[in-house]
C-alpha positions in Angstrom: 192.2 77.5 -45.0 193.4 73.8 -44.4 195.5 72.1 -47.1 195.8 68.6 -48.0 199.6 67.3 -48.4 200.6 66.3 -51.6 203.0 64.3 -53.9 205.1 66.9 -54.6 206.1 68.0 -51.2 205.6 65.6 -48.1 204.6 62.1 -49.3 207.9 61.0 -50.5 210.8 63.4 -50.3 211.8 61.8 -47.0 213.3 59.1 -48.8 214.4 61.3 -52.2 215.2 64.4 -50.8 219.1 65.4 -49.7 220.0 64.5 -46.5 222.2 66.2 -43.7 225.8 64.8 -45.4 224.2 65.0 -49.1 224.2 69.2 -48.9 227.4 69.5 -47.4 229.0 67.0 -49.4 227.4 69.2 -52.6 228.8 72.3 -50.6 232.4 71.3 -50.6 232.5 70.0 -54.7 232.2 72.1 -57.5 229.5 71.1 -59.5 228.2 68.4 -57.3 224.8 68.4 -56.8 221.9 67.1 -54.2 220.2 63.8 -54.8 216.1 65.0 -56.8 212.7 63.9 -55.4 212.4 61.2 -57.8 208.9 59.6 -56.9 205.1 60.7 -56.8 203.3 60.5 -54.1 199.0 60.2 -53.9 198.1 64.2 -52.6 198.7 67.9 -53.9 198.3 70.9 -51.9 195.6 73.0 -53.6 197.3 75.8 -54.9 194.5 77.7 -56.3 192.4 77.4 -53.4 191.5 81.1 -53.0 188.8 81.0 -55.0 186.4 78.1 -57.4 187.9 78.8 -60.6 190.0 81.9 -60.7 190.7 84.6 -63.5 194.6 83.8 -64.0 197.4 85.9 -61.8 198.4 87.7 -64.7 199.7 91.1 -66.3 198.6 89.7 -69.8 195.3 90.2 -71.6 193.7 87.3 -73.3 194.2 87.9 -77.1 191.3 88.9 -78.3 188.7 86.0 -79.7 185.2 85.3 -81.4 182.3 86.3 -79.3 181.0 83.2 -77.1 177.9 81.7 -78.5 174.7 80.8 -76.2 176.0 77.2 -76.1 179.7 78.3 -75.0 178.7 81.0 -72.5 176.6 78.0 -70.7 179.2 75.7 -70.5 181.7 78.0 -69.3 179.1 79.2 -66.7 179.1 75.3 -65.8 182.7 74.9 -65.3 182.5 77.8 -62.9 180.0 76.4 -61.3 181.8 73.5 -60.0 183.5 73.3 -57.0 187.1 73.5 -56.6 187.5 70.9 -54.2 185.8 68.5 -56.7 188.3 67.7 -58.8 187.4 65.2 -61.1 184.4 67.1 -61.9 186.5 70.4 -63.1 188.9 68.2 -64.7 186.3 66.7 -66.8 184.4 69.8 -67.3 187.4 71.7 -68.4 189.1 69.5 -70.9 185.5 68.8 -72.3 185.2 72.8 -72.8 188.4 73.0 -74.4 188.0 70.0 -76.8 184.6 72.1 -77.7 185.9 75.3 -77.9 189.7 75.2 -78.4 189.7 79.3 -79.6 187.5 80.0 -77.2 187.8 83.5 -75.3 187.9 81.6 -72.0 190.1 79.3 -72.8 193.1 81.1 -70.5 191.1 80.4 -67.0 190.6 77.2 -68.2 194.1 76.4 -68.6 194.9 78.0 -65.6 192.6 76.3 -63.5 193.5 72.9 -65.4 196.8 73.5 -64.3 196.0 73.8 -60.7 194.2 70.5 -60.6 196.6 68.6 -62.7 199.4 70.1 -59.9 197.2 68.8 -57.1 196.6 65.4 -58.7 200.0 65.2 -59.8 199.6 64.3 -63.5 203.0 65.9 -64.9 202.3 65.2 -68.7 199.0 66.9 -68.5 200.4 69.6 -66.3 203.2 70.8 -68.7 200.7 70.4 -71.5 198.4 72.7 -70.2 200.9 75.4 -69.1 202.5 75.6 -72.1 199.3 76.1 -74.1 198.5 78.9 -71.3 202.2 80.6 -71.2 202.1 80.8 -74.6 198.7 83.2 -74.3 200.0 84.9 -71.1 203.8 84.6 -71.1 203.0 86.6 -67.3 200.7 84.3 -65.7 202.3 84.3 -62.3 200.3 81.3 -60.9 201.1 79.0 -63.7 204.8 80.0 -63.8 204.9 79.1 -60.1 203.3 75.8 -60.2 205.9 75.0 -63.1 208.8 76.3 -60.6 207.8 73.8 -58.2 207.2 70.9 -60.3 210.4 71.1 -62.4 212.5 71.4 -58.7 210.8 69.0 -56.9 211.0 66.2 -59.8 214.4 67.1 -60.9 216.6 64.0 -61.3 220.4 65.2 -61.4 221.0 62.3 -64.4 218.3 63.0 -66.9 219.4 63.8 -70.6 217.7 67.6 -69.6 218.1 67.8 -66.5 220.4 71.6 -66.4 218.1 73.0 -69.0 215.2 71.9 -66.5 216.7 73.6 -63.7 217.7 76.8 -65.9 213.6 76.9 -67.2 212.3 76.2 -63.3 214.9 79.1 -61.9 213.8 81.4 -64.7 209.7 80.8 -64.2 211.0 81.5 -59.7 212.4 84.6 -60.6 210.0 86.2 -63.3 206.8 85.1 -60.9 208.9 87.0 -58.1 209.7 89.7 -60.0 205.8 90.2 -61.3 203.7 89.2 -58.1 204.1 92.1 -56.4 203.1 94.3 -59.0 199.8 92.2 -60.0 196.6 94.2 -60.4 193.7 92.6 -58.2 190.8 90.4 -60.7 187.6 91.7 -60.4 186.3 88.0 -59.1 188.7 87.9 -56.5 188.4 89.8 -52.5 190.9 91.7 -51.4 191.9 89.1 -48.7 192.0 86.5 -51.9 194.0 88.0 -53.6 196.7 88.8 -50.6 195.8 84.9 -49.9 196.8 84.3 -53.5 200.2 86.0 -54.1 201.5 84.7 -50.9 201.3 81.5 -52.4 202.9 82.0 -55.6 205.6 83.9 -53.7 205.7 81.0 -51.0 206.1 78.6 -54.1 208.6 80.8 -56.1 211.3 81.2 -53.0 211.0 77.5 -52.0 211.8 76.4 -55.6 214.6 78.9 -55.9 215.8 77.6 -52.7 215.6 74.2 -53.7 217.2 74.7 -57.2 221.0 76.8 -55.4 220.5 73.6 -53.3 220.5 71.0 -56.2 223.6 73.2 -57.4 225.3 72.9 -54.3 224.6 76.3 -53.7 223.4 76.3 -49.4 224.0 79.8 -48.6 221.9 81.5 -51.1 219.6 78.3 -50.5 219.0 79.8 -47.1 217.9 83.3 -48.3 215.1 82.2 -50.8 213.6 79.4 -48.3 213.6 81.9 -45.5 211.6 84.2 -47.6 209.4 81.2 -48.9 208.4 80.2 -45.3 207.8 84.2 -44.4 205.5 84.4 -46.6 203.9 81.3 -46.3 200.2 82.2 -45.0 198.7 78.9 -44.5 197.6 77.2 -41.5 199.5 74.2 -42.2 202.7 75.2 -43.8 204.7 73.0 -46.5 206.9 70.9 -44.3 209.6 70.8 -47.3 210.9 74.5 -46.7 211.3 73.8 -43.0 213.5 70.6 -43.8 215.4 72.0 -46.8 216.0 75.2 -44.5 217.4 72.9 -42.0 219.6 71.3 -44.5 221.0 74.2 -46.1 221.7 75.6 -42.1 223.0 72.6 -41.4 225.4 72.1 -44.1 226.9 76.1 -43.9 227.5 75.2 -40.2 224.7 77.0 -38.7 223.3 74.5 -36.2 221.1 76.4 -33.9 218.9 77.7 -36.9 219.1 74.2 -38.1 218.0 72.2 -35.3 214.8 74.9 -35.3 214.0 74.9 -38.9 214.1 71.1 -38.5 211.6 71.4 -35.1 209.4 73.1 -36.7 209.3 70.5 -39.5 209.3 67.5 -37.2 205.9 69.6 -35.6 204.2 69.0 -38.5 202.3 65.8 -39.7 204.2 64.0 -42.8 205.8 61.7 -44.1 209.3 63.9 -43.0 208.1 64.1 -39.8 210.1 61.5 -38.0 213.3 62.7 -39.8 213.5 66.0 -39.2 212.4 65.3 -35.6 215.7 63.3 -36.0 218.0 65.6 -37.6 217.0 68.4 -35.3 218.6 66.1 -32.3 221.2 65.6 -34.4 221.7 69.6 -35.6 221.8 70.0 -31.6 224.3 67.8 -30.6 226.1 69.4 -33.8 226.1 73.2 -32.2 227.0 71.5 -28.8 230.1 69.8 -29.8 231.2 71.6 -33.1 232.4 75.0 -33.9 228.8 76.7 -35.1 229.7 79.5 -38.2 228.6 83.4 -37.4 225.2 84.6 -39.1 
């Protein structure tokens, strides 16, 4: 299934993102650190496209809660009755069903779904709202915990007053979703090909944060590791263009300029707004491995 770019991978990071000098400058001091994505963009890949308004990715239950009355059950029947790709509609429909019924049984795949569409509209304030209120009912939702990963990497800004404790919370929300994914039971409202569909992208979100977080601590080698894995297990038709370029970097910086100059390709072969410079950092990884000593793999 198609995705739409968004602001927190394409749209803007060609400008905020490191660049080829900016990693290996961060390789070579201690503490140094790549410059953060520090801008929104206007798109969001759709995350939770798998399936209209998904049961969260979880090993938690819902705490138990009240029985839903006549009146509740119908409105939660109407949030799942609209369509995922209308997302002012959900939006609407699920904050008006949590304002109703704040205890309400349901109120977990509400904040779970409200969480995807505040990701893909890129409202951060609503987003961290939202997945706070739903972390704090299940501490294990995966897809939540991934979204937050990616959000806290991507808008990381090396000089804000929390800026380590953000990177310590987005590292430890990678690593628990990767640890759990794999061991997720399958929701009932989910297919089997869904479900595959839908822990390859919290995995694919997990290893590209992780990546991006060794690289904002100047950390390229074990950069490389997590972004292969987030671009191997990447199942969409049009991959995020960000792993390919960040895998360039991190290759580029530890001196490995073939794989370089082919993560970038494979970037520049994609339509964004990186596209023109990774197509230009690959020439520039190639004439690196022709004229400089390239390191073993």
């Amino acid at each position: 299934m198609n995705r739409k770019w968004n602001w927190i991978t394409a749209a803007v990071f060609a400008a905020t993102l490191p660049t080829l000098g900016g990693v290996a400058s961060a390789q070579s001091q201690q503490g140094s650190q790549p410059p953060p994505a520090q801008q929104q963009g206007q798109q969001q890949t759709d995350k939770s496209k798998q399936q209209p308004n998904p049961a969260p990715l979880t090993l938690d239950a819902t705490p138990p809660a009240a029985a839903a009355s006549p009146e509740e059950e119908a409105a939660y029947k109407a949030f799942q009755a609209v369509p995922a790709t209308d997302k002012a509609k959900r939006t609407q429909s699920g904050e008006d069903f949590i304002k109703k019924y704040p205890e309400s049984r349901y109120r977990a795949v509400i904040y779970s779904n409200l969480a995807s569409v505040y990701f893909s509209s890129g409202q951060i304030d609503k987003l961290t709202d939202v997945a706070n209120k739903e972390l704090a009912l299940n501490p294990n939702d995966v897809s939540v915990m991934a979204i937050m990963a990616l959000t806290l990497s991507r808008t990381y800004k090396a000089n804000a007053p929390d800026a380590a404790k953000q990177l310590d919370t987005a590292e430890q929300y990678a690593k628990k979703t990767i640890e759990l994914t794999p061991t997720l039971p399958k929701p009932d409202n989910l297919t089997d090909e869904s479900f595959a569909s839908a822990k390859a992208d919290t995995m694919e979100m997990a290893h590209s944060s992780l990546g991006l977080i060794y690289l904002h601590r100047g950390k390229a080698s074990d950069a490389i590791a997590e972004l292969e894995d987030a671009v191997k297990v990447d199942r969409n038709p049009e991959p995020d263009p960000v792993n390919y370029y960040l895998l360039g970097l991190a290759n580029d910086s530890t001196s490995h300029f073939d794989a370089a100059a082919a993560a970038f390709a494979k970037c520049g072969a994609l339509q964004s707004t990186l596209q023109a410079q990774c197509q230009k950092n690959a020439e520039a990884s190639k004439k690196k491995g022709a004229t400089q000593l390239s390191a073993p793999k």
